[in-house]
C-alpha positions in Angstrom: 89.3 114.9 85.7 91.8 112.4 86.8 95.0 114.8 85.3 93.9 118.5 85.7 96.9 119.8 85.7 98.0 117.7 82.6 95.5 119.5 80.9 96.2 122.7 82.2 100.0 122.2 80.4 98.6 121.1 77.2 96.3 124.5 77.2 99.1 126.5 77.8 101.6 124.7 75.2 98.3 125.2 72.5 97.7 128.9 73.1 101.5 129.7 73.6 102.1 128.2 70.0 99.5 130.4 68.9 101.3 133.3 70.1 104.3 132.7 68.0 102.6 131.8 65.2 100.6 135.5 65.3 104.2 136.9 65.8 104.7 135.6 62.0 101.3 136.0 60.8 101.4 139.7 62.1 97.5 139.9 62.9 95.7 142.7 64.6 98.4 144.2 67.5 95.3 143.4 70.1 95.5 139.9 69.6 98.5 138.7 71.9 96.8 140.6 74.6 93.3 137.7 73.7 96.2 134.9 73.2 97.5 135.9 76.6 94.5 136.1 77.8 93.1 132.7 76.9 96.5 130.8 78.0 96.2 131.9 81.6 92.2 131.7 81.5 91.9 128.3 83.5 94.5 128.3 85.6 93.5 131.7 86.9 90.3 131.5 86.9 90.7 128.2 89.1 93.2 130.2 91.2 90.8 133.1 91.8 88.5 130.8 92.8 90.9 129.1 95.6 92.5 132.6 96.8 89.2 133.7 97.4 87.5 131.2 99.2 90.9 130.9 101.7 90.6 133.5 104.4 93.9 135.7 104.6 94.7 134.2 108.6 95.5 131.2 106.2 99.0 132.7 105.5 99.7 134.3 108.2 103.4 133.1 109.4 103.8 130.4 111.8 107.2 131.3 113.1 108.4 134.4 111.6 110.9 136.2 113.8 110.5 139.8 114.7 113.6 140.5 112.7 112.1 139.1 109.7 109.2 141.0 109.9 111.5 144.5 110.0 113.8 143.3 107.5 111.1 142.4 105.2 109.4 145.5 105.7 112.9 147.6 105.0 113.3 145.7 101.8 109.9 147.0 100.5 110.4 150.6 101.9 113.8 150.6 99.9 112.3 149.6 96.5 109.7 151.2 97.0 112.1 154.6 96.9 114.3 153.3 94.0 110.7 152.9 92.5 109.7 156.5 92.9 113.4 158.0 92.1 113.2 156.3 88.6 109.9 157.6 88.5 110.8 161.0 88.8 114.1 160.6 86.8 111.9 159.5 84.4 109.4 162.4 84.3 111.7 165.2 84.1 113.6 163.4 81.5 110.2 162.5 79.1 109.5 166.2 80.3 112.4 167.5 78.6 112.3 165.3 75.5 108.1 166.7 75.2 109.6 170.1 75.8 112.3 169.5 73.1 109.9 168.1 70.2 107.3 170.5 70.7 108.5 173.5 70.9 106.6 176.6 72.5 103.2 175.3 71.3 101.2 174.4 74.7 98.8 172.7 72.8 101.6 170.4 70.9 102.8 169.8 74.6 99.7 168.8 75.8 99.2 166.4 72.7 102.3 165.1 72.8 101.9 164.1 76.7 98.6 162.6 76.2 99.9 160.4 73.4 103.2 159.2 75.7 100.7 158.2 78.4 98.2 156.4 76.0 101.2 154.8 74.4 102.8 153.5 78.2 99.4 152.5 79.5 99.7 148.9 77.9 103.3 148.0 79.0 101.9 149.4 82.3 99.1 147.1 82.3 101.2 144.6 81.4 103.6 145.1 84.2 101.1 145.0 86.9 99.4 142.1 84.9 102.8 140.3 85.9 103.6 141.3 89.5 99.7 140.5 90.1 100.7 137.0 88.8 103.7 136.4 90.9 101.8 137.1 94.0 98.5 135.0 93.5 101.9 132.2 92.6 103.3 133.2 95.9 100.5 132.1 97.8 99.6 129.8 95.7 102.4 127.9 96.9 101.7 128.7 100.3 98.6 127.3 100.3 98.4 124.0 98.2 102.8 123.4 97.4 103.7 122.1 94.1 101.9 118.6 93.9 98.6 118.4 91.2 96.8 116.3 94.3 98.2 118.0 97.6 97.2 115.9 100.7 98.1 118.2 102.7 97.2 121.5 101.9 96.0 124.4 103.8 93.1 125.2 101.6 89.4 125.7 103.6 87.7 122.2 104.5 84.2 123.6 103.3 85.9 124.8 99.5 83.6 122.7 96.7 83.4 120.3 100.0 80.0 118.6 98.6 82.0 118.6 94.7 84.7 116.6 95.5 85.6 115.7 91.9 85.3 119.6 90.9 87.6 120.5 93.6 90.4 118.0 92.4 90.2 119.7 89.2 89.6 123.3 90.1 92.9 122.2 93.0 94.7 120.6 90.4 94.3 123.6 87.3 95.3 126.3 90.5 99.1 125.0 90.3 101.3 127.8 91.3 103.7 126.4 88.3 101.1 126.5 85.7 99.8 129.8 86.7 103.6 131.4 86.5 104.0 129.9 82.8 100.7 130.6 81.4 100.4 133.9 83.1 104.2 135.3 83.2 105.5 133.0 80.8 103.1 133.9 77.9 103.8 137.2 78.9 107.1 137.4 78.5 107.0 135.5 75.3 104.5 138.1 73.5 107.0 140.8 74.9 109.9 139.2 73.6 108.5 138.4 70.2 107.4 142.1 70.3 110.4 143.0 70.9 112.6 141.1 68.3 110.4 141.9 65.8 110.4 145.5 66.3 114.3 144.5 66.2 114.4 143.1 62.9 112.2 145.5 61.3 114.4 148.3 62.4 117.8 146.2 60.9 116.0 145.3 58.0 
């Protein structure tokens, strides 16, 4: 109660260790996705809570210039085309490959595309697991800065206004820190375990 965010660390540090230690143990291949999970269960669940009880006029910009709204808005438009060249770079060249491996069988093409999608739809998930992090951070910090007890935050007056105690921790637990580590930084780290693994198996 007095530490929240204390506790939130100590959480994240428990179910992290747990991740490596399934990375030797070599478990189920579900069960980073429930370690994962469980690491970033308070402080998202704390940060869902605050996100949704602040209205979105909250964030709105005080004093952003008219040029910084354009230039913002070019930045996405841009990535958001580099995003859908890659995408189509990448479809004609998995297209190919499909085309390639199977032959003239339309069925074995069929097959073959079904099994690439069910085989990208976790590290898609996973991706948009991420970015969805990163934003709920981003405001996050807007909203209540970097401190376990912000004094002044911009959070709603009437959030868990008759619970003061369970607003200091459900405040405290919806760090924008702890929800980058225990959200992205788990992440990454099951992803990079994954990863080196896969690496040594192959050398080996």
């Amino acid at each position: 109660m007095r530490n929240p965010l204390h506790a939130g660390w100590a959480w994240t540090g428990f179910w992290a260790l747990l991740i490596i230690v399934d990375e030797f143990v070599d478990l189920a291949g579900w069960t980073w996705y429930v370690l994962v999970g469980m690491a970033a269960l308070p402080t998202l669940a704390c940060s869902v809570a605050v996100l949704h009880a602040t209205p979105r006029r909250y964030l709105k910009p005080q004093k952003e210039s008219v040029l910084a709204h354009f230039f913002v808005r070019f930045l996405a438009l841009t990535a958001a085309f580099m995003v859908w060249g890659l995408s189509v770079v990448a479809s004609a060249s998995i297209s190919t490959t499909v085309q390639a491996l199977a032959g003239n069988s339309e069925r074995a093409v069929t097959s073959l595309g079904f099994n690439l999608l069910l085989a990208a739809v976790p590290l898609v998930v996973s991706v948009l697991w991420m970015a969805f992090i990163v934003r709920c951070a981003w405001f996050l910090r807007r909203l209540r800065g970097w401190r376990q007890n912000p004094q002044d935050s911009r959070l709603p007056k009437r959030f868990l206004r008759h619970s003061p105690q369970l607003r200091r921790v459900v405040v405290g637990l919806a760090h924008p820190g702890l929800l980058l580590v225990a959200g992205l930084g788990t992440s990454v780290l099951a992803l990079f375990l994954g990863a080196m693994g896969v690496t040594l198996n192959l050398i080996a």
